[in-house]
C-alpha positions as CSV (number, residue, x, y, z in Angstrom):
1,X,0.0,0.0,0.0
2,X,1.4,3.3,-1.0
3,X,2.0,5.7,1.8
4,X,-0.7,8.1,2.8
5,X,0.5,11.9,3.3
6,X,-1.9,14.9,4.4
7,X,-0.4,18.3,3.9
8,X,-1.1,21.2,6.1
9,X,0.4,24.1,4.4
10,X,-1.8,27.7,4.0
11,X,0.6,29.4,0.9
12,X,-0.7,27.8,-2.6
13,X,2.4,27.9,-4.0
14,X,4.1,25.6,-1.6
15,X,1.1,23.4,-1.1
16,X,0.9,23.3,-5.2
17,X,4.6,22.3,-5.0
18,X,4.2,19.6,-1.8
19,X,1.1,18.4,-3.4
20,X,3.1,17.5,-7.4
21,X,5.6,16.4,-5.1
22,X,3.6,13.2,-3.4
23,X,1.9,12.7,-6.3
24,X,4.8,11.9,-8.8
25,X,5.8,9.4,-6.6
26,X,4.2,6.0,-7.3
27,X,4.6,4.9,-3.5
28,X,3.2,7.9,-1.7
29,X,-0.4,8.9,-2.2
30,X,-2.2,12.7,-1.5
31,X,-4.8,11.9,0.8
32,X,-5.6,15.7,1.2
33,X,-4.4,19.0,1.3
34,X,-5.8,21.7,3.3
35,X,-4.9,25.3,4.5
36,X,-5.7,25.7,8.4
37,X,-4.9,24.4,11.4
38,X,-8.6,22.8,12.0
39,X,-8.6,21.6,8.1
40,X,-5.8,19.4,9.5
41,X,-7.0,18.0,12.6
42,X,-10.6,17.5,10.7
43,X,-8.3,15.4,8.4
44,X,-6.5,13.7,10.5
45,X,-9.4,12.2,12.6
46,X,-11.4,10.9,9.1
47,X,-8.4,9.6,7.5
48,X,-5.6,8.7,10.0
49,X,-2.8,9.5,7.2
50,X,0.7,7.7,7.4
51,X,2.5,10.8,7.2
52,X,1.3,14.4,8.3
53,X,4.0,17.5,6.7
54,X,3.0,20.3,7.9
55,X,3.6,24.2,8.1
56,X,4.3,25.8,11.4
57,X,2.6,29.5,10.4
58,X,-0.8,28.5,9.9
59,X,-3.6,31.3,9.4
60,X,-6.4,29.8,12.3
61,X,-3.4,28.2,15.0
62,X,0.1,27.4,15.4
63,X,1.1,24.4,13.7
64,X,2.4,22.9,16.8
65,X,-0.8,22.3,18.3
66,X,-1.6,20.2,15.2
67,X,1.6,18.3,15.6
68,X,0.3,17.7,19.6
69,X,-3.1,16.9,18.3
70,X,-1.0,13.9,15.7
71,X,0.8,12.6,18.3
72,X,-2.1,12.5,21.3
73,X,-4.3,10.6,18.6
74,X,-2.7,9.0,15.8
75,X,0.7,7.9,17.1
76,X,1.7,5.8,14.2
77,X,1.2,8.8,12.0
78,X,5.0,10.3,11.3
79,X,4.9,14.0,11.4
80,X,7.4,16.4,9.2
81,X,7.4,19.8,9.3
82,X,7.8,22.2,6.5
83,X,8.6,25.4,7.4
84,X,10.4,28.9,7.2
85,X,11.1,28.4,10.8
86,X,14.9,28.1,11.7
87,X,14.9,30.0,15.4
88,X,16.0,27.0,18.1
89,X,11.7,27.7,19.7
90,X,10.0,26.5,16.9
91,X,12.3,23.5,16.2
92,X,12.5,22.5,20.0
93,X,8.5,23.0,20.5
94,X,8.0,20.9,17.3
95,X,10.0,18.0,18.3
96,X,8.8,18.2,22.0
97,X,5.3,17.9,20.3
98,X,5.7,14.6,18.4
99,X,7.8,16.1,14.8
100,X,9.8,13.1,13.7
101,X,11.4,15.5,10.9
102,X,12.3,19.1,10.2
103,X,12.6,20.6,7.0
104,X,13.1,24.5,6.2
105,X,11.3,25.1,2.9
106,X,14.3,25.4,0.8
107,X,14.6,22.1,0.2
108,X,13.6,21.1,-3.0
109,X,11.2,18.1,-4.0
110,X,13.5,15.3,-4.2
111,X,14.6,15.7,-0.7
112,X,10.8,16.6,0.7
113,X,10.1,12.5,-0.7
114,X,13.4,11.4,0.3
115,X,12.6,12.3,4.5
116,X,8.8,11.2,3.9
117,X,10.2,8.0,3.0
118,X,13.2,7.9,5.2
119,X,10.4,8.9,8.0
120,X,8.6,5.9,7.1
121,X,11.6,3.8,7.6
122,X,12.3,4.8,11.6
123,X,14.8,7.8,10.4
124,X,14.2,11.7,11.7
125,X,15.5,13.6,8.7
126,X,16.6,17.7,9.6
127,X,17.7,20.5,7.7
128,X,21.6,20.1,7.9
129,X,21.2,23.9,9.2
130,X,18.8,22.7,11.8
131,X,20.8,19.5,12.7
132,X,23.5,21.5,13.8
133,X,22.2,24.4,15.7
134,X,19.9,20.7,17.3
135,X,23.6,20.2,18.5
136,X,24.5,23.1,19.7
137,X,21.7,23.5,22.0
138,X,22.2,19.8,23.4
139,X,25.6,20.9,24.2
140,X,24.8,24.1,25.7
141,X,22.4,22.5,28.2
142,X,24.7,19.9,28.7
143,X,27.5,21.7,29.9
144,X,25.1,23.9,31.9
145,X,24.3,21.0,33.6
146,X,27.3,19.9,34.3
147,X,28.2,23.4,35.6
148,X,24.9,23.5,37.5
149,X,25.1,19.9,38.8
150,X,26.2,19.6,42.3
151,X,29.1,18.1,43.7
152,X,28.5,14.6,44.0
153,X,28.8,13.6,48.2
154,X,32.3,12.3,49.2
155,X,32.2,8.5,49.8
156,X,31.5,7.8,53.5
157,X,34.8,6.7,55.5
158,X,34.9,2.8,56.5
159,X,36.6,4.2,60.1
160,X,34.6,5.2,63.0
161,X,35.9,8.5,64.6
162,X,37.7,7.0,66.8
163,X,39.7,5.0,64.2
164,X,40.3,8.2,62.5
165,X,41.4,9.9,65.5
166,X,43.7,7.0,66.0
167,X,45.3,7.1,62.1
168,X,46.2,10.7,62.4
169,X,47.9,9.8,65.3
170,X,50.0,7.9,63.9
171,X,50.3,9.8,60.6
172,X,51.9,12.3,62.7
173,X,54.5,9.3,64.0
174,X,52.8,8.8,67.9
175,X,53.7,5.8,68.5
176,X,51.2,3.0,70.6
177,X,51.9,3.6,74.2
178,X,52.0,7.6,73.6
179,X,48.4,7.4,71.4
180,X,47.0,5.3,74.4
181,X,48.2,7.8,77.0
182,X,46.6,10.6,74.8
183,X,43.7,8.9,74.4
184,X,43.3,7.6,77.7
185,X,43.1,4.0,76.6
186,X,45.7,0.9,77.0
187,X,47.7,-0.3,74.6
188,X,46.2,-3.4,74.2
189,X,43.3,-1.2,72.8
190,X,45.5,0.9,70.7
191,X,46.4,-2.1,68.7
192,X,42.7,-3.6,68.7
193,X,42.2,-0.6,67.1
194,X,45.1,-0.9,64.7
195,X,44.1,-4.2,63.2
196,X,40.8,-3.1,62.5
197,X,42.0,-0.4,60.7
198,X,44.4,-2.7,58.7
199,X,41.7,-4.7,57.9
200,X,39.5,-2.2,56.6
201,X,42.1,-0.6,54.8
202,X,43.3,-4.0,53.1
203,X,47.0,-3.1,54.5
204,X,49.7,-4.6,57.0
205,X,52.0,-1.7,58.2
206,X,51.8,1.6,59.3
207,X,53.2,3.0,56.2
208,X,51.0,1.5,54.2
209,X,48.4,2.7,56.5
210,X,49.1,6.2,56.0
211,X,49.2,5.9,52.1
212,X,46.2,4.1,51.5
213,X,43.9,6.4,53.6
214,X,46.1,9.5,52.5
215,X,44.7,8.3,48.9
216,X,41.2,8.0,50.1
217,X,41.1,11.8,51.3
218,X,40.9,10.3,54.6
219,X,43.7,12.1,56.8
């Protein structure tokens, strides 16, 4: 079955040249071509078309609400837009309303079938223009949002306080006896503590110790 295409477009010139266009194409067919905004979404909901190309500066609404109306109740109809259009508002609200493909109305005939079929196939053809300023925006908000993002939270330390309080005791080279007289503890205790630490830390000397939670950001 040939593929169905409505086109939305008010300026007879452009819908006379949209129109020849689908029609000298053996597997596309003209199911209608209207000229408002309400034309369209009269169309759409009698003849559910395959593919809707549309203008965006329609006399009676914008053509984004058309585009909405496509994607809210005919979601296997692809929608291309046709338009004079190239600011970064129209192209974002278009594709944030359900527009699979956005053309500026340069393009010549050939490549208005080419994206009706390429839509047809899963593709999203854009303006090359459009594309790239597409891009540019992503990046933009991307690296705004990398600015804007906040600091991801430090990973929480495998010591207890007192453990910590112990290591930067012996960072500073305390030895056992003198970090249990500081800490009012016995040494026995102080070296409880010590293997616990080793253990957590995956290390067997003080040196190492003092490396591996230097590297951990925690001394």
């Amino acid at each position: 079955m040939p593929t169905k295409v409505l086109i939305v477009e008010d300026e007879p010139e452009f819908m006379r040249r949209f129109s020849n266009a689908v029609l000298n194409d053996p597997a596309l067919s003209l199911g209608a071509s209207v000229s408002t905004g309400r034309a369209g979404i009269a169309m759409l909901d009698l003849q559910t078309p395959d593919v809707l190309l549309v203008d965006l500066g329609l006399p009676d609404m914008d053509g984004v609400a058309v585009i909405a109306h496509a994607a809210r109740h005919h979601p296997a109809c692809d929608v291309l837009v046709v338009t004079m259009f190239a600011d970064d508002d129209h192209v974002v609200a278009s594709i944030e309303a359900g527009a699979s493909g956005y053309l500026l109305k340069d393009a010549s005939a050939e490549r208005i079938v080419a994206s009706i079929h390429e839509l047809r196939a899963g593709g999203a053809p854009i303006s090359p223009g459009i594309a790239r300023r597409v891009l540019e925006r992503f990046r933009t908000r991307s690296a705004m949002g990398a600015r804007t993002m906040p600091a991801a939270a430090p990973e929480p330390s495998p010591l207890t306080p007192r453990e910590s309080e112990l290591l930067r005791m012996i960072a500073k080279g305390f030895t056992f006896e003198t970090i249990g007289s500081l800490l009012d503890i016995s040494p026995h205790t102080v070296v409880a503590h010590v293997k616990k630490i080793y253990r957590k830390l995956a290390v067997h000397s003080r040196s190492e110790a003092v490396y591996e939670a230097g590297q951990l950001g925690l001394l």
